[in-house]
N, CA, C and O atoms as a GROMACS GRO file, in nm:
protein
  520
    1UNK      N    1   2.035  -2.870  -5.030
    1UNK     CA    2   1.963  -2.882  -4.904
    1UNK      C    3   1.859  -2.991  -4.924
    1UNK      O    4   1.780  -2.992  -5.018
    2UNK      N    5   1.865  -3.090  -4.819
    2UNK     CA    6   1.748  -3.162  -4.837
    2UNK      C    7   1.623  -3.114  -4.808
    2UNK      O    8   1.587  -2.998  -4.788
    3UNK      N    9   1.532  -3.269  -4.807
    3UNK     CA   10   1.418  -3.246  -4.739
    3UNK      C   11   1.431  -3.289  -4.595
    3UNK      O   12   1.336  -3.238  -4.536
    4UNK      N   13   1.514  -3.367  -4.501
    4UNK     CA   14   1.515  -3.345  -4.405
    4UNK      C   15   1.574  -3.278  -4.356
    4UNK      O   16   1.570  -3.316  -4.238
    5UNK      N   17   1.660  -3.158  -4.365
    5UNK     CA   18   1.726  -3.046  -4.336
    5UNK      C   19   1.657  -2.954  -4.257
    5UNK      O   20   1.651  -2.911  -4.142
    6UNK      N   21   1.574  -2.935  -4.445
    6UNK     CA   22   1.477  -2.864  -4.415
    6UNK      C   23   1.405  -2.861  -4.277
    6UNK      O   24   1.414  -2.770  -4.194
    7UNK      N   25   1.342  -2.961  -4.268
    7UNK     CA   26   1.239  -3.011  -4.164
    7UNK      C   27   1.313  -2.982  -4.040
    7UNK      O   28   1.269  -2.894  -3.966
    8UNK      N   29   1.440  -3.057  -4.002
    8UNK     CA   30   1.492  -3.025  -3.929
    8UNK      C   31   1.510  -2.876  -3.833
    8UNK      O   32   1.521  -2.852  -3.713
    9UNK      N   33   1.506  -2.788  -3.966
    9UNK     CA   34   1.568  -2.629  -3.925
    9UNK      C   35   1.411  -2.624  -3.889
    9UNK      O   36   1.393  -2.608  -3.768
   10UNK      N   37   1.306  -2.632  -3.957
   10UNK     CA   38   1.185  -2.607  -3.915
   10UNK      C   39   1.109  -2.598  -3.788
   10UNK      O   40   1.022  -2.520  -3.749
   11UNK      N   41   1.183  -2.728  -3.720
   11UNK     CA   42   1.158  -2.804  -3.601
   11UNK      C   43   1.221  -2.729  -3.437
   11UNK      O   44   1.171  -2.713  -3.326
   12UNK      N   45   1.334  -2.703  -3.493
   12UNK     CA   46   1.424  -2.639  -3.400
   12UNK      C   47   1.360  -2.479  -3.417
   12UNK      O   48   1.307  -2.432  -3.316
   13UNK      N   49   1.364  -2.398  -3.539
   13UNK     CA   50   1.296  -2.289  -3.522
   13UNK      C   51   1.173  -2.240  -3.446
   13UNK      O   52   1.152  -2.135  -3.385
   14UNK      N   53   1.091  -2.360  -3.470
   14UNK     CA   54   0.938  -2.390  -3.404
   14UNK      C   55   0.981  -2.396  -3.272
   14UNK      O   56   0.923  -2.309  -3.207
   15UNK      N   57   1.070  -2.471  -3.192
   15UNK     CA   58   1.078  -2.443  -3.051
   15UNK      C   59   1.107  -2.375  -2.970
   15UNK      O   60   1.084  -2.370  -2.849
   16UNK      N   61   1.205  -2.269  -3.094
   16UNK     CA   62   1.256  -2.167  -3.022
   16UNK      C   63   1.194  -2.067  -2.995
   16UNK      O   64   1.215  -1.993  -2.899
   17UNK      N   65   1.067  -2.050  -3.122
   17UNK     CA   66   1.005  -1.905  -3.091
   17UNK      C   67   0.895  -1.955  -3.002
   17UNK      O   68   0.839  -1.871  -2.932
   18UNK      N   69   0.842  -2.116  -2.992
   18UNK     CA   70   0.710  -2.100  -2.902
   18UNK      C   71   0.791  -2.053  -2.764
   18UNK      O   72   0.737  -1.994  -2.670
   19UNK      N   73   0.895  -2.080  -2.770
   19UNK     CA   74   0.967  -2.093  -2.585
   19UNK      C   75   0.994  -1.916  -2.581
   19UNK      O   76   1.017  -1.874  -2.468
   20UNK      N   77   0.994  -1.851  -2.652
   20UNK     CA   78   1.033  -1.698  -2.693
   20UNK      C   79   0.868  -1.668  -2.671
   20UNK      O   80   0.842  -1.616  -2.563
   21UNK      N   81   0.762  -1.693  -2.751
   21UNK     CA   82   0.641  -1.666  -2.714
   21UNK      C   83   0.588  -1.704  -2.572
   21UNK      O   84   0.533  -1.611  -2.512
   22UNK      N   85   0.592  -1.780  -2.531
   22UNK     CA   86   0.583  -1.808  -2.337
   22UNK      C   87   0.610  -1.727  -2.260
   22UNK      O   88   0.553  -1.725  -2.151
   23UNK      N   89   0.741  -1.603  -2.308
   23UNK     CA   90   0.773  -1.527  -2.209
   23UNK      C   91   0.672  -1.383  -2.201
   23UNK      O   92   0.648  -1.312  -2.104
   24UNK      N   93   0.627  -1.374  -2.339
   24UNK     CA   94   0.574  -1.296  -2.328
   24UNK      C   95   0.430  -1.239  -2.259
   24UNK      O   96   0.424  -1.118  -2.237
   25UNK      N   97   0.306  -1.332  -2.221
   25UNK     CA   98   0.236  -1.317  -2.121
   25UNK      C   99   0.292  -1.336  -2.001
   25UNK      O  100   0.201  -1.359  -1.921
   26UNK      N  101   0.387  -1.337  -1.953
   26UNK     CA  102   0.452  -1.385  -1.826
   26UNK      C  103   0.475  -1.190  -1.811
   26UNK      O  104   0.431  -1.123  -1.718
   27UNK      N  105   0.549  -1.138  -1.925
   27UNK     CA  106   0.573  -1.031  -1.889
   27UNK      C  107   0.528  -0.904  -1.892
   27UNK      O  108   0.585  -0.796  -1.876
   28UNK      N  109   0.399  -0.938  -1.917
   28UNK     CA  110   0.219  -0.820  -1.931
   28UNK      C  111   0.205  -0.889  -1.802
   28UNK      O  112   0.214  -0.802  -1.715
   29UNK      N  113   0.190  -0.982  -1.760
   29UNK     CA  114   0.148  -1.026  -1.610
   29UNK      C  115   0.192  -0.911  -1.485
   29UNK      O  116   0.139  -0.830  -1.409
   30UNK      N  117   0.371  -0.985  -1.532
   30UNK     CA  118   0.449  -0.885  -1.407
   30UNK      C  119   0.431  -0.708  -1.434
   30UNK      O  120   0.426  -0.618  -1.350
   31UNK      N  121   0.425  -0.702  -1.560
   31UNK     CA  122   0.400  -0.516  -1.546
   31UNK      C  123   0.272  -0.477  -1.525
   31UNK      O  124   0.265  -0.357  -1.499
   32UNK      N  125   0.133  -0.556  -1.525
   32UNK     CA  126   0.013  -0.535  -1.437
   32UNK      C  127   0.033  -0.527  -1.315
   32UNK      O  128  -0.017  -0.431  -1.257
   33UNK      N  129   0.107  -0.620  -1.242
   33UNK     CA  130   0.124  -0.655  -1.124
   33UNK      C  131   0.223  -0.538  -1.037
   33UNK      O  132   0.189  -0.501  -0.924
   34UNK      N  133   0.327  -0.494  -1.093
   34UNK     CA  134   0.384  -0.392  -1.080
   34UNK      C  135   0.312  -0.248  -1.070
   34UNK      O  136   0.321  -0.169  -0.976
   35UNK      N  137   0.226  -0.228  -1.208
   35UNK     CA  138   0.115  -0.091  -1.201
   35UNK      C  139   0.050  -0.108  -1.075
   35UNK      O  140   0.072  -0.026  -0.985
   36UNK      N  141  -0.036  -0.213  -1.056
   36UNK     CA  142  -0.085  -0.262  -0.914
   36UNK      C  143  -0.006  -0.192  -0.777
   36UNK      O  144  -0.046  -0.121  -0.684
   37UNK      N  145   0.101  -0.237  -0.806
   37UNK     CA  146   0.203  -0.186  -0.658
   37UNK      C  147   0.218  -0.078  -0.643
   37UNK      O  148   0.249  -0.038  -0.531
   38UNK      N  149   0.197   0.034  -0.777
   38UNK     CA  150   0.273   0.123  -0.775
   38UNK      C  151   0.137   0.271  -0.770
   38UNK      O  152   0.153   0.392  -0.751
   39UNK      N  153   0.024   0.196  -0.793
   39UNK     CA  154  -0.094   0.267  -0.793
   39UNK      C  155  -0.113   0.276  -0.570
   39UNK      O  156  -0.129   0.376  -0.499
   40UNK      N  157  -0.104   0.153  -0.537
   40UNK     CA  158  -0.107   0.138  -0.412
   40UNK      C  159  -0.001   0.212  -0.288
   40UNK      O  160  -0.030   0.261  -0.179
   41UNK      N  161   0.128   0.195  -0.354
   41UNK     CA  162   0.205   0.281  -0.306
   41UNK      C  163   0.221   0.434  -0.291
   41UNK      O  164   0.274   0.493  -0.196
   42UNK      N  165   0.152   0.500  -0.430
   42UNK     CA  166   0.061   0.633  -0.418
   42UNK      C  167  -0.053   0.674  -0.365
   42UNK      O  168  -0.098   0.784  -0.333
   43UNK      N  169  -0.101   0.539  -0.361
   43UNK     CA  170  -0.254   0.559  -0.258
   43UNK      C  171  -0.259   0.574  -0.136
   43UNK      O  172  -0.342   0.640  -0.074
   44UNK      N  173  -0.153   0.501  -0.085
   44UNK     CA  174  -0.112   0.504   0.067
   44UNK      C  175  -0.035   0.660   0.122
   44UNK      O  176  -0.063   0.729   0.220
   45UNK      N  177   0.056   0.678   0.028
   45UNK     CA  178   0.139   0.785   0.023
   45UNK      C  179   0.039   0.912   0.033
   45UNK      O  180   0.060   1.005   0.110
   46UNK      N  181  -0.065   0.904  -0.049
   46UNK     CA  182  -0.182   1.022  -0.033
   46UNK      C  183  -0.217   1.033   0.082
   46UNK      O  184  -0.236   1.143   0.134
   47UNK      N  185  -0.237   0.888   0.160
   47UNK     CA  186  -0.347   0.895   0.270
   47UNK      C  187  -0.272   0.967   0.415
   47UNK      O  188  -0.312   1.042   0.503
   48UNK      N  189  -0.113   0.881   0.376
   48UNK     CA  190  -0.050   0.913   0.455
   48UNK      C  191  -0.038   1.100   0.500
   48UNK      O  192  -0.050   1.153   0.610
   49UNK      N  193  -0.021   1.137   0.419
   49UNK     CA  194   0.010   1.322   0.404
   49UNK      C  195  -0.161   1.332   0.440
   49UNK      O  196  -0.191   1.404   0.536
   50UNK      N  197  -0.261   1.269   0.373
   50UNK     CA  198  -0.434   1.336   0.479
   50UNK      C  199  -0.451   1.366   0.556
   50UNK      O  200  -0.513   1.460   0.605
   51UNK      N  201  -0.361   1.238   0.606
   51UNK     CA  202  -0.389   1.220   0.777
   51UNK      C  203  -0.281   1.289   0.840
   51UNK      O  204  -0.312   1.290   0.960
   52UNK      N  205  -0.186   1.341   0.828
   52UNK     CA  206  -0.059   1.414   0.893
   52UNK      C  207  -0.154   1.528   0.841
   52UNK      O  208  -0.095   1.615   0.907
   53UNK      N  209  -0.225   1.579   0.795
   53UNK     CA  210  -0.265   1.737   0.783
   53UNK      C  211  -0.405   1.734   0.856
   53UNK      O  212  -0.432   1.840   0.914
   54UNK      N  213  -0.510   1.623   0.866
   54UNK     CA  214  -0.631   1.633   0.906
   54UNK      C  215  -0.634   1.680   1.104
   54UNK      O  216  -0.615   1.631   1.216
   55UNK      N  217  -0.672   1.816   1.032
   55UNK     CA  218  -0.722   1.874   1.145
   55UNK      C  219  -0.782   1.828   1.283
   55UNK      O  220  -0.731   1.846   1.393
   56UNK      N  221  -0.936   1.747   1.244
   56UNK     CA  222  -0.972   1.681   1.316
   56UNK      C  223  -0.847   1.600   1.432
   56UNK      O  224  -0.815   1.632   1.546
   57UNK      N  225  -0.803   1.491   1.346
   57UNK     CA  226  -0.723   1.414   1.395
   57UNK      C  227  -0.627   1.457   1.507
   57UNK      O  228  -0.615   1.400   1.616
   58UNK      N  229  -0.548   1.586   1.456
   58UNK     CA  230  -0.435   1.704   1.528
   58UNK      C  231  -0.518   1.695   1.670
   58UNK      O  232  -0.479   1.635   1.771
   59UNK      N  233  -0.670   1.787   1.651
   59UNK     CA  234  -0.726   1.846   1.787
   59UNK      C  235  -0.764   1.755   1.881
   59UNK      O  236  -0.777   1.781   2.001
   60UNK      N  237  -0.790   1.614   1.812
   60UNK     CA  238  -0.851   1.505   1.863
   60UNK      C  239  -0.725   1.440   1.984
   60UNK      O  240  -0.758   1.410   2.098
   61UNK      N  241  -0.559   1.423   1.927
   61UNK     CA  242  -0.485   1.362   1.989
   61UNK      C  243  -0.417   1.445   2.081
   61UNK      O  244  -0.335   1.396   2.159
   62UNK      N  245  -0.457   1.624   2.079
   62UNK     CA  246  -0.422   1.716   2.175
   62UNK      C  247  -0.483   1.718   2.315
   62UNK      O  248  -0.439   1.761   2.422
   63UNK      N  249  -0.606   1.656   2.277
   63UNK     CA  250  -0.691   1.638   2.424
   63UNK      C  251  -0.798   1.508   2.376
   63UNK      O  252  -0.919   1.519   2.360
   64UNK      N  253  -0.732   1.407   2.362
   64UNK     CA  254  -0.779   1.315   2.417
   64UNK      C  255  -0.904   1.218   2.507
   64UNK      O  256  -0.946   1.103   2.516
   65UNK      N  257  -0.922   1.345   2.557
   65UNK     CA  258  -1.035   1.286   2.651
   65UNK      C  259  -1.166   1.344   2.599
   65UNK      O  260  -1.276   1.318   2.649
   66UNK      N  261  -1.145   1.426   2.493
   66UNK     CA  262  -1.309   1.463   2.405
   66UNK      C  263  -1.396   1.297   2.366
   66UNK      O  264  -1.337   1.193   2.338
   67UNK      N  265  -1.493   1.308   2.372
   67UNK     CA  266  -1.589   1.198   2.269
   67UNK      C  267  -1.614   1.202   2.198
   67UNK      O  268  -1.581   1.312   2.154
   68UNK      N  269  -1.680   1.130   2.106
   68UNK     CA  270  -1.631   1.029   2.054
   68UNK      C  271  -1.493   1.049   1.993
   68UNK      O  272  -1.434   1.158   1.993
   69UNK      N  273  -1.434   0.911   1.930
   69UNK     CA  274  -1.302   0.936   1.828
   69UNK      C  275  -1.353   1.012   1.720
   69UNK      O  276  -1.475   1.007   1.707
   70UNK      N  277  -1.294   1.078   1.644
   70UNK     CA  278  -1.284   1.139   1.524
   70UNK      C  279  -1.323   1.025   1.447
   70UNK      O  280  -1.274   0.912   1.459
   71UNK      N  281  -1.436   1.066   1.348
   71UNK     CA  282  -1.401   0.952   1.230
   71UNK      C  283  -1.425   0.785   1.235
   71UNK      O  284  -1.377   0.708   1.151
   72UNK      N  285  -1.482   0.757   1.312
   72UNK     CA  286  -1.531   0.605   1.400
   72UNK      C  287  -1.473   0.583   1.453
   72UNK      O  288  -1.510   0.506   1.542
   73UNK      N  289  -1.321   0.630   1.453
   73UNK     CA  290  -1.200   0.495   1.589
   73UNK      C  291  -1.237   0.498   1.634
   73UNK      O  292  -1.330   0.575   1.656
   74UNK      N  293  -1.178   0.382   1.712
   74UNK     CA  294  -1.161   0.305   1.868
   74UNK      C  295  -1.046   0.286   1.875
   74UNK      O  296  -0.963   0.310   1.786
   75UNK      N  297  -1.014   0.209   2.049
   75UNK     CA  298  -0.916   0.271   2.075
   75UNK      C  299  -0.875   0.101   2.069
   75UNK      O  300  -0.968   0.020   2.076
   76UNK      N  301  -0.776   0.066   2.060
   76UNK     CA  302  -0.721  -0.117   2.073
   76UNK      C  303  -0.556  -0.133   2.109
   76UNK      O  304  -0.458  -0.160   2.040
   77UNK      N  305  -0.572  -0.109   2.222
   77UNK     CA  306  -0.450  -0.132   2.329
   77UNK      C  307  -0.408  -0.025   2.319
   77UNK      O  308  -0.502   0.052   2.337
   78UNK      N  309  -0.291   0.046   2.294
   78UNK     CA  310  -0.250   0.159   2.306
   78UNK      C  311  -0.211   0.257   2.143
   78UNK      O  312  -0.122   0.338   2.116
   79UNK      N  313  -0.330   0.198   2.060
   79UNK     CA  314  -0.364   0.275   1.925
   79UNK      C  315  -0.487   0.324   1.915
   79UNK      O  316  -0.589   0.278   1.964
   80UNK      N  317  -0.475   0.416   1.851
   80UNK     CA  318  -0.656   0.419   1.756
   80UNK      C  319  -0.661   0.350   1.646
   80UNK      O  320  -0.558   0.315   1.588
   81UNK      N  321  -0.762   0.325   1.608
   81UNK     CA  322  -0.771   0.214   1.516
   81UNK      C  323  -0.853   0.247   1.413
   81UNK      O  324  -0.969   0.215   1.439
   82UNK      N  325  -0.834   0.325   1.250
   82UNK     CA  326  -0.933   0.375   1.178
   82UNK      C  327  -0.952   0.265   1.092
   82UNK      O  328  -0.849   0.215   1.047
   83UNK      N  329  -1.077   0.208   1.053
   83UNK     CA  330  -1.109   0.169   0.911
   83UNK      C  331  -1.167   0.236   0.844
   83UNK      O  332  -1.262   0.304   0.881
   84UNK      N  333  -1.102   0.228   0.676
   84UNK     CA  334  -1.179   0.289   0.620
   84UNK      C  335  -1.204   0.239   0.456
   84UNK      O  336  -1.180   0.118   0.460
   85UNK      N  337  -1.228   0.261   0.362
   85UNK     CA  338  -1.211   0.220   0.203
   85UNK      C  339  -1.151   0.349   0.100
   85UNK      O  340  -1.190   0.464   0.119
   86UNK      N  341  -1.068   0.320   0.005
   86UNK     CA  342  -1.024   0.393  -0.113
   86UNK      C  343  -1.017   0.320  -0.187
   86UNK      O  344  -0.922   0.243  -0.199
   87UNK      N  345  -1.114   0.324  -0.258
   87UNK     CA  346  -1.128   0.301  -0.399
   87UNK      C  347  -1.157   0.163  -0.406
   87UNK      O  348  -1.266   0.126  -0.364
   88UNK      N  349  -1.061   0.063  -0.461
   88UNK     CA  350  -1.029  -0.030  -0.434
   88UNK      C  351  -0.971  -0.134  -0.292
   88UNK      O  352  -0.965  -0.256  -0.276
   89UNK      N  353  -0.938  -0.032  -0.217
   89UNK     CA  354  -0.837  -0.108  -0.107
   89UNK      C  355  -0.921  -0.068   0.002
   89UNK      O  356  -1.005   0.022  -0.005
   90UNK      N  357  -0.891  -0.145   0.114
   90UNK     CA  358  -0.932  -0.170   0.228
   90UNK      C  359  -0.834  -0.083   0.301
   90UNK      O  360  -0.720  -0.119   0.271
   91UNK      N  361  -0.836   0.018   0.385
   91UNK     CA  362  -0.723   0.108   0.433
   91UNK      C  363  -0.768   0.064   0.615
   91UNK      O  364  -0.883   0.082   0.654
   92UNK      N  365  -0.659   0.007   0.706
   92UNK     CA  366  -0.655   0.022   0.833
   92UNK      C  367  -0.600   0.148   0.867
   92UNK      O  368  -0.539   0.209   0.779
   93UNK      N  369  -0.610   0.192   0.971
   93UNK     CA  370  -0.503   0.329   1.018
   93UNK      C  371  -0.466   0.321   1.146
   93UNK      O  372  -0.543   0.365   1.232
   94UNK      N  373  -0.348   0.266   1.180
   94UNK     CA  374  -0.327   0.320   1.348
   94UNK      C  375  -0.244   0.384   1.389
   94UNK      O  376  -0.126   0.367   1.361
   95UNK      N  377  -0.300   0.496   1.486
   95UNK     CA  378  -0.238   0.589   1.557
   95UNK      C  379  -0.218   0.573   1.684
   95UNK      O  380  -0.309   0.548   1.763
   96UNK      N  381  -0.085   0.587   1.719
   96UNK     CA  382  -0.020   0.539   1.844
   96UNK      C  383  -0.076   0.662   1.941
   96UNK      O  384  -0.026   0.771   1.916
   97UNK      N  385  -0.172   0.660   2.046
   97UNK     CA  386  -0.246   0.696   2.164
   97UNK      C  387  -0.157   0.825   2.268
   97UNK      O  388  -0.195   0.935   2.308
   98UNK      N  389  -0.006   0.740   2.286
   98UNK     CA  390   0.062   0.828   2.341
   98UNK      C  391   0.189   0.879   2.234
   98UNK      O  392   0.202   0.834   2.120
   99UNK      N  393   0.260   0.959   2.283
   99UNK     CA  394   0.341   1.098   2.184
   99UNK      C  395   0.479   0.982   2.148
   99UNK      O  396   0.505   0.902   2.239
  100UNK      N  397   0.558   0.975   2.026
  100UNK     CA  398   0.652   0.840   1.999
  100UNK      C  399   0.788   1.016   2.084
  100UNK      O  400   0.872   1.000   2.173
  101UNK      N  401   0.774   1.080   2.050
  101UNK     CA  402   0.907   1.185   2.046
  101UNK      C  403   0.829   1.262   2.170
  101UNK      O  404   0.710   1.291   2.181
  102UNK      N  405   0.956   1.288   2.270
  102UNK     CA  406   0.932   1.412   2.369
  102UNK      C  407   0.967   1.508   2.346
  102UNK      O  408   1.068   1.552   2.402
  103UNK      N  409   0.896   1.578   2.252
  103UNK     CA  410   0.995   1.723   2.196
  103UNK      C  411   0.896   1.803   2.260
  103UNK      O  412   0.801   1.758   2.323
  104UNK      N  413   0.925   1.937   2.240
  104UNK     CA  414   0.868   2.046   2.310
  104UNK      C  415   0.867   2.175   2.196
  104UNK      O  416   0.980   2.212   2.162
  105UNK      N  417   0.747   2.251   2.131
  105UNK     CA  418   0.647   2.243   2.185
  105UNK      C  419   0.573   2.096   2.157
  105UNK      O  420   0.525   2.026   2.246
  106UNK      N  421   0.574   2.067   2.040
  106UNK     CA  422   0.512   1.942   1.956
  106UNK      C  423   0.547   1.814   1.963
  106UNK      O  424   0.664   1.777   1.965
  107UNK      N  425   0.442   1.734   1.968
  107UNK     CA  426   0.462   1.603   1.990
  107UNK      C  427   0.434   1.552   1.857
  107UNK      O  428   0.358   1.609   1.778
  108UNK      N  429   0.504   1.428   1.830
  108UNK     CA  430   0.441   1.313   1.701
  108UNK      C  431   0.407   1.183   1.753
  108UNK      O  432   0.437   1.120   1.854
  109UNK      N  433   0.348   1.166   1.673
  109UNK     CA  434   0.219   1.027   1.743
  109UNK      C  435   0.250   0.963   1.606
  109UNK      O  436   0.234   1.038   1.509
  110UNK      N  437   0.305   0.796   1.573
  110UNK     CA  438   0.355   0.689   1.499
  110UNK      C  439   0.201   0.707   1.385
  110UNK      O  440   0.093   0.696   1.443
  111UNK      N  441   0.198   0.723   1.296
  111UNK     CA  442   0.110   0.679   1.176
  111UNK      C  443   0.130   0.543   1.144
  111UNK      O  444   0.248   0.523   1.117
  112UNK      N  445   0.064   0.447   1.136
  112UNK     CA  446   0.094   0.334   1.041
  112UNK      C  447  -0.077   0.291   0.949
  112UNK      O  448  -0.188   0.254   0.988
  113UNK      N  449  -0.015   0.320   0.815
  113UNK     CA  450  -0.138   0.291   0.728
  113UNK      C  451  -0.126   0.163   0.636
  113UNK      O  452  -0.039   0.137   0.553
  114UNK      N  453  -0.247   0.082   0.676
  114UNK     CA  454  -0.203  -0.087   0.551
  114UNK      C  455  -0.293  -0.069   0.482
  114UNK      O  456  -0.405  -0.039   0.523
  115UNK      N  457  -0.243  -0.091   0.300
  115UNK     CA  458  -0.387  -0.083   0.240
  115UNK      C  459  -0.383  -0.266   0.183
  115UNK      O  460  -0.284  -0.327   0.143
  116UNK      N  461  -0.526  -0.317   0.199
  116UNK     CA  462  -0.536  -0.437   0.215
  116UNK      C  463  -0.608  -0.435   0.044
  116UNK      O  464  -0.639  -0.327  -0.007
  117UNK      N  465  -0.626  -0.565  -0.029
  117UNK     CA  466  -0.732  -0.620  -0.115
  117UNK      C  467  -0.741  -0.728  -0.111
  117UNK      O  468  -0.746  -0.778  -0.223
  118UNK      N  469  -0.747  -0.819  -0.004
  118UNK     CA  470  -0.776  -0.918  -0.021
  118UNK      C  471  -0.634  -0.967   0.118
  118UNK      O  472  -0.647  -1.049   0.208
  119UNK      N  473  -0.532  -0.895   0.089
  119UNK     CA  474  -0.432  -0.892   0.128
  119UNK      C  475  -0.306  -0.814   0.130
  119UNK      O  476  -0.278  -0.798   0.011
  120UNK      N  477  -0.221  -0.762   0.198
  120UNK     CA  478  -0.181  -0.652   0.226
  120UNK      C  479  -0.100  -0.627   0.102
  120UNK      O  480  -0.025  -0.712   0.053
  121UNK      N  481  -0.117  -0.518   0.059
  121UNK     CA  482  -0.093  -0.478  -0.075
  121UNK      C  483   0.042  -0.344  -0.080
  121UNK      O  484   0.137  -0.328  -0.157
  122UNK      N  485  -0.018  -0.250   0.063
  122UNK     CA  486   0.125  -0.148   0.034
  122UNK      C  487   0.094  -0.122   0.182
  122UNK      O  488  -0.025  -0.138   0.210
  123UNK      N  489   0.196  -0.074   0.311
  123UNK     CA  490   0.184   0.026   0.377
  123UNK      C  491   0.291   0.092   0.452
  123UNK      O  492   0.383   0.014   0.475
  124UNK      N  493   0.306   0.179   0.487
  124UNK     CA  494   0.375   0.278   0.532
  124UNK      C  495   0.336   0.324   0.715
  124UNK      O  496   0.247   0.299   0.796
  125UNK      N  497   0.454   0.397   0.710
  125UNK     CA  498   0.458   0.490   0.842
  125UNK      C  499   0.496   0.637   0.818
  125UNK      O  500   0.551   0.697   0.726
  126UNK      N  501   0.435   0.679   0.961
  126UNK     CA  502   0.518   0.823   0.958
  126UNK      C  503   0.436   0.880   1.075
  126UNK      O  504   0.356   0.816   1.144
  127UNK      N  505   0.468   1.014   1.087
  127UNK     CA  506   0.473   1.064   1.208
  127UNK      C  507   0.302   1.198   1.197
  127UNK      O  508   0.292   1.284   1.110
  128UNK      N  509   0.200   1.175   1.308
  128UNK     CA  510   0.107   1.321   1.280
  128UNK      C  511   0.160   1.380   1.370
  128UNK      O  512   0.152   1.315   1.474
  129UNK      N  513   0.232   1.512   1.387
  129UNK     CA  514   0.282   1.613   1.440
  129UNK      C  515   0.173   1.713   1.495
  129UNK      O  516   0.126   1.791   1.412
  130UNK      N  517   0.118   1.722   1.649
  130UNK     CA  518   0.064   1.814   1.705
  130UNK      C  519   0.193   1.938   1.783
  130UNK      O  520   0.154   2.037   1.844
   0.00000   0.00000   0.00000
């Protein structure tokens, strides 16, 4: 074996593992970024089931014409409109004003919850059942 062999194998080895080392902060990045999604997607998921059980909310969309909204809303076109904070995230909440299903006895009114940080991060729908 020479001495430029040597060098050679040296050279090629050296590029292979820095290009092998590159991937690896790339891929602590994406599994932060992922925990991120997946912390948010449970956060929402919590809020979502709060608010399908919060009482208030139920008695509030049964009669309507009480004052104030529950909880600060207002009303913005044909939603209520909650802001609020968890934890980290910025949580909007809107609840659709009139019933989405004509069922009988119970009506459901559209949930839609965005949780924001900067920018919209996770949100969901679903239904509060009076």
């Amino acid at each position: 074996v020479t001495l430029v062999e040597v060098l050679v194998s040296i050279t090629l080895l050296s590029i292979v593992l820095i290009t092998i080392m590159n991937i690896f902060p790339q891929m602590g990045m994406m599994n932060k970024h992922n925990e991120d999604k997946s912390q948010a997607i449970n956060a929402v998921k919590e809020l979502l089931v709060e608010w399908q059980n919060a009482q208030d909310i139920k008695d509030f969309l049964v009669n309507q014409s009480v004052s104030p909204i529950p909880r600060g809303g207002m009303l913005v076109g044909n939603d209520y409109v909650f802001t609020d904070s968890n934890g980290n995230y910025d949580v909007t909440i809107k609840i659709k004003k009139t019933s989405d299903l004509s069922t009988f006895p119970s009506k459901a009114h559209v949930i839609h919850i965005i949780l924001k940080n900067g920018k919209v991060v996770s949100e969901t729908q679903g239904y509060v059942i009076i």
